[in-house]
N, C-alpha and C positions, 0 to 999 in steps of 0.2 A: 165711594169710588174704589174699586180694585185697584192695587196696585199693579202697575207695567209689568210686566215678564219680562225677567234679564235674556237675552240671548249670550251661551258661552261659544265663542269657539273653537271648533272640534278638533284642531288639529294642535290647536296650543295648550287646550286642556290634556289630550292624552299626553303630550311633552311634557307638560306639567308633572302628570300623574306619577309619570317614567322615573324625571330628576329627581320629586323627591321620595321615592321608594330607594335610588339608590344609593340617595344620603342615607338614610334609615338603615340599608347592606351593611355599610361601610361600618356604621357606628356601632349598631347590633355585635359585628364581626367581631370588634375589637373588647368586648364585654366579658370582664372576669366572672368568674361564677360568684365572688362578692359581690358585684355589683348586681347580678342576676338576680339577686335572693332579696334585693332591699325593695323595701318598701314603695311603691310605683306613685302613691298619690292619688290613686283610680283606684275607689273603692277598696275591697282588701286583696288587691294583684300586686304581686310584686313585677321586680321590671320582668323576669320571665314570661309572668303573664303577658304581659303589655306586649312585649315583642310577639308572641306567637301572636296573641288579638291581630296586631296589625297586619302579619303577615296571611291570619285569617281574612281580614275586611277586603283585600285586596286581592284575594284568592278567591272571594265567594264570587269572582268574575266568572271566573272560569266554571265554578261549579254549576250556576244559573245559565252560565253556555252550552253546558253539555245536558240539559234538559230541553223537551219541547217550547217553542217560544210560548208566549203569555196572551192569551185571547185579544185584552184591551190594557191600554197603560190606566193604570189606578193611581199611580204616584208621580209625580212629577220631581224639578228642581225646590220647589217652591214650599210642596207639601212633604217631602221627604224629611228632615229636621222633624215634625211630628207624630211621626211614625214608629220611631227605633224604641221609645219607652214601653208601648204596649207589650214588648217582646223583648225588653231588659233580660230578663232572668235565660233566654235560651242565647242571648248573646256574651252573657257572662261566661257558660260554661262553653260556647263555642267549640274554644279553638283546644280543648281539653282535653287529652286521651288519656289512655293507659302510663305510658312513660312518658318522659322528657322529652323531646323535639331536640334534635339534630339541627339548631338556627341557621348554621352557615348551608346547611344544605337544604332547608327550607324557604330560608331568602334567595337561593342560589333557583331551586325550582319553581318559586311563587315570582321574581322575575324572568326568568326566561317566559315562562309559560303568560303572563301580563304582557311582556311586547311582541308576544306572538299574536295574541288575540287580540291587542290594539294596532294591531297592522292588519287587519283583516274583518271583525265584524264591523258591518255598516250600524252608522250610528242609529237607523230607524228601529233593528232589531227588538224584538221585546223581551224583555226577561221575566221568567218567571219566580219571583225574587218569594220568602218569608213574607213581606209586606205588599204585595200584591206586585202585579205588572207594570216592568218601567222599561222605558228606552234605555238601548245602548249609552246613547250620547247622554241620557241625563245620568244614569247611575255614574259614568266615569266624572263625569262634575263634583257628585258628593264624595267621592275617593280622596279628594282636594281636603275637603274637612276632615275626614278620615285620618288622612295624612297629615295634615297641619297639627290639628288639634293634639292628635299621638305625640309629633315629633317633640312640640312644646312640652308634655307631661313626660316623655324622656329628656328633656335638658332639665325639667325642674326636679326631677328625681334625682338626678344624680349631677347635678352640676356641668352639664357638658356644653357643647357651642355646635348641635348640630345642626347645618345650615337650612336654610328654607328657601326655597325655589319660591322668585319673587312671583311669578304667575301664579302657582300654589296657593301662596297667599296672600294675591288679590281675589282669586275665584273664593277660598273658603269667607273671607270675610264679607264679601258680596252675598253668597250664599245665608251667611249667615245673619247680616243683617235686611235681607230681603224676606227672610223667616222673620222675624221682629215686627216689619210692617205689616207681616198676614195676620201677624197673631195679636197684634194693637194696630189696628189699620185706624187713620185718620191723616191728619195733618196740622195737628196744633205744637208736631214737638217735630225739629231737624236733627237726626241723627249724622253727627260727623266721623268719621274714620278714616282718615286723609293719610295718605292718597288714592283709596280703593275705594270708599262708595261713601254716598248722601242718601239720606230714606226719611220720611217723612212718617210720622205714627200717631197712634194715641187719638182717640176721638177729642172733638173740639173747634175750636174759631180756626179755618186754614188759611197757613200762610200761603199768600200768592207772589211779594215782592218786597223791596225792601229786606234789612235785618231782619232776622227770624226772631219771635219773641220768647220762645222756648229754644232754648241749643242743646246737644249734649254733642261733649269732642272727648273722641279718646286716642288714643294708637291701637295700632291693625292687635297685636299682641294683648294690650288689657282686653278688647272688644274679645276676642274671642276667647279667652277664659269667661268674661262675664257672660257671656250668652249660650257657652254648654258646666255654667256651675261654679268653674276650677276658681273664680273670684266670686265674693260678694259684692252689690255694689257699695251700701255703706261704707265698708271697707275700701274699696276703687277709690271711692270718693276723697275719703279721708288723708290716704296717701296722695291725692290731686294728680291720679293716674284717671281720673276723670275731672273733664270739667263743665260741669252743669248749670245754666243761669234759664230765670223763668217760673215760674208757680209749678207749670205743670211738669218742667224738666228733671221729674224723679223716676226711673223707671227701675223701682224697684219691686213695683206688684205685676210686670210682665217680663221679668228675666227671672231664671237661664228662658232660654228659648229654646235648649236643646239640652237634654240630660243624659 
């Protein structure tokens, strides 16, 4: 059986999108060129990189706006998560030019220009994206991971407490483990991440009522390091930043889900 299709929406995702970009402003803003130069945790980026990337991911809005729309949507909420590896290497060097980036004036024009265009493209729009044609309304969904995901590998880089837009991050962790049951679809094992999403995976005997006889529970924060990499789960495990009971409650041979 196919998993359901989450519906997000639309007005609280772009809200979403908005608050935590402008935590991300804020925090960016106040960044010494120390701390700029250190080690990001993301591959071999430091936080410079990091910051331009994200100020990239959230900019290639506008760039895919200002192209003719996209025949047919090729990507969805659902399949997107599977997409960004085949094209690692041209998103690494993205957001890369010649010099240095200008951050406060790049966050300054990659937000204005973001709530201008989410006050105005309908979400049916299509884009013609690297990874083929998506809607308006889904792409601003995976912005939410975009942004979560970042924000997290900026507070583990350098120690900080940048905040997270609770909507933010209920959509990225719904997202992302809605990606989990595509990619191990079944129902022998209950994914928990409370308070944002229940999903069900892994081929096998489904559960229909009653305790579940596979569980796995984590918090919103471990689940998404584990599922784009930034944790192991042996690791998760060990520290009892997961907890797993059941034969088959190991999901170690279908995570990251998203790299």
């Amino acid at each position: 059986m196919a998993p359901k299709t989450r519906s997000y929406d639309p007005a609280k995702t772009r809200a979403a999108v908005l608050a935590q970009f402008r935590h991300l402003a804020e925090a960016v803003d106040r960044l010494t060129e120390e701390q700029l130069a250190a080690d990001a945790g993301v591959g071999e980026w430091t936080v410079r990189d990091l910051a331009e990337h994200i100020a990239w991911a959230v900019g290639s809005l506008a760039g895919a706006a200002g192209l003719p729309p996209a025949e047919k949507a090729e990507v969805t909420v659902r399949t997107w998560p599977f997409t960004t590896e085949p094209i690692a290497d041209r998103i690494v060097g993205a957001h890369r030019g010649d010099e240095p980036l200008d951050l406060g004036e790049l966050y300054a024009r990659t937000g204005e220009r973001l709530t201008e265009l989410l006050g105005v493209l309908p979400g049916d729009r299509l884009l013609a994206l690297w990874i083929g044609g998506m809607s308006v309304a889904d792409f601003v969904v995976t912005r939410t991971v975009e942004l979560v995901v970042h924000t997290d590998d900026l507070n583990r880089a350098l120690g900080l407490s940048v905040p997270l837009d609770r909507q933010a991050l209920a959509t990225c962790v719904r997202v992302l483990a809605d990606a989990l049951a595509t990619k191990a679809p079944g129902g022998s094992v209950e994914v928990r991440v409370p308070p944002f999403a229940v999903v069900q995976c892994v081929e096998g005997p489904r559960h229909t009522r009653g305790t579940p006889p596979n569980v796995v529970e984590t918090d919103p924060l471990t689940w998404l390091r584990l599922a784009t990499g930034r944790t192991g789960w042996a690791a998760a495990v060990a520290d009892a930043a997961v907890s797993a009971s059941g034969e088959r409650a190991d999901l170690s041979a279908v995570l990251p889900v998203m790299s």
